[in-house]
DOLO-656982 format. One record per residue (C-alpha): residue in one letter; x, y, z; chain; residue number from 1. Coordinates in nm, 3 decimals, decimal comma, padded with zeros to 5 digits. Layout:
% DOLO-656982
   r        px        py        pz   c     k
   A         X         Y         Z   A   NUM
...
END
This chain:
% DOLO-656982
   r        px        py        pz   c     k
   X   -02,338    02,396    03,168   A     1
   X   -02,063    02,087    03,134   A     2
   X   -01,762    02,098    03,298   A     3
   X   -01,515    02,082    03,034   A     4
   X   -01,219    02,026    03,240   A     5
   X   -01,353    01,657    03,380   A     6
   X   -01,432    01,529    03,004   A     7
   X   -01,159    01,268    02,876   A     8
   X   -00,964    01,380    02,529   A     9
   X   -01,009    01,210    02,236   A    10
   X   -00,856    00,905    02,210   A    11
   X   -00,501    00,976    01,932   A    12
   X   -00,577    00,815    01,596   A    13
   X   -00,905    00,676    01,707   A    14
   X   -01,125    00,842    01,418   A    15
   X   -00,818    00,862    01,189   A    16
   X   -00,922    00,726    00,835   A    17
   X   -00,640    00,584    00,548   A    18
   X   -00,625    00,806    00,290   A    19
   X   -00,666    00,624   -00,032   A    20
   X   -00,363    00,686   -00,311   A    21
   X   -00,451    00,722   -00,636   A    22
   X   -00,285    00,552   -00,913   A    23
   X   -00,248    00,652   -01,277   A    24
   X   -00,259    00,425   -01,540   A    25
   X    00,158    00,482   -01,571   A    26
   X    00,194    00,392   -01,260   A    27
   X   -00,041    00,110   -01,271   A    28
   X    00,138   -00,046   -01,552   A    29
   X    00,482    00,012   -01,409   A    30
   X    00,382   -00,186   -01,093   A    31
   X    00,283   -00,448   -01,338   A    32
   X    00,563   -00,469   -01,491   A    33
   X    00,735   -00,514   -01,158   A    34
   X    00,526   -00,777   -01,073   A    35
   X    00,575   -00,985   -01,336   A    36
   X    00,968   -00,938   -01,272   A    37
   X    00,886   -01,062   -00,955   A    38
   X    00,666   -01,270   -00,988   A    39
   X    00,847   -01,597   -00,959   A    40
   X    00,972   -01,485   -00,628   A    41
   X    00,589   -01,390   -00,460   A    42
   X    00,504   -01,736   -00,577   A    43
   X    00,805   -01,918   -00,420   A    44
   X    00,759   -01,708   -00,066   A    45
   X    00,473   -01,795    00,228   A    46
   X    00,575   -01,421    00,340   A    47
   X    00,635   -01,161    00,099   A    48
   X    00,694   -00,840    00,284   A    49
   X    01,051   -00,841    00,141   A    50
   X    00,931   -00,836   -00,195   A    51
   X    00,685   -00,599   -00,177   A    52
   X    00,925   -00,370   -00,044   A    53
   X    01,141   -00,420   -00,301   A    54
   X    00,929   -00,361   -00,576   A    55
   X    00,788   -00,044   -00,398   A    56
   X    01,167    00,069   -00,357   A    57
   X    01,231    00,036   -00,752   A    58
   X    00,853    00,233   -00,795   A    59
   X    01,012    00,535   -00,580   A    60
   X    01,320    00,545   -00,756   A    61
   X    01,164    00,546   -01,091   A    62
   X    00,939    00,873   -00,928   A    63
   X    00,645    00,689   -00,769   A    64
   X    00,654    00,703   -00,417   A    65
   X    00,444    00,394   -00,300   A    66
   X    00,500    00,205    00,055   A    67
   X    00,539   -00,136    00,048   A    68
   X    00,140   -00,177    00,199   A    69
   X    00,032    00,064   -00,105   A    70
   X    00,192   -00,205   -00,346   A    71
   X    00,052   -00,506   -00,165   A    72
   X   -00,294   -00,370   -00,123   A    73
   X   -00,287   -00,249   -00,502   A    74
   X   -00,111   -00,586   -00,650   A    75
   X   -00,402   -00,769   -00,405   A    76
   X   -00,701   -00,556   -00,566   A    77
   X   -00,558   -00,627   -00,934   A    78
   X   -00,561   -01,006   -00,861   A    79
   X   -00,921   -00,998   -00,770   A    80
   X   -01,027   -00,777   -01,025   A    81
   X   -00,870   -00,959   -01,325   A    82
   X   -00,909   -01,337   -01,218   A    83
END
């Protein structure tokens, strides 16, 4: 039988997985529309962490709660699906 007090615990986070958001094609389109607002400004920045915060700010307050790493990882994944 093991001895179940000398075993290690599970190392916190370890096998945690992101949970993928879904986005519906209202809420698609009203990131786009943010995007193209802002799209002068993503262009004119190296770093655009500010931005994408911003425009994930203005999605929550119209009702769509998004973090700014939803909106970059969504606005990334448009790019390379419509070049």
């Amino acid at each position: 039988m093991a001895d179940l007090h000398n075993q290690e615990p599970p190392v916190r986070g370890a096998t945690r997985k992101k949970h993928r958001v879904h986005w519906s094609e209202r809420e698609t389109w009203a990131l786009i529309r943010l995007w193209e607002d802002n799209l002068e400004e993503l262009r004119a920045q190296k770093h655009n962490g500010n931005v994408y915060g911003s425009i994930a700010a203005q999605l929550t307050a119209a009702g769509i709660p998004r973090t700014k790493a939803q909106v970059h990882s969504k606005i990334e994944n448009l790019g390379q699906t419509f070049r």
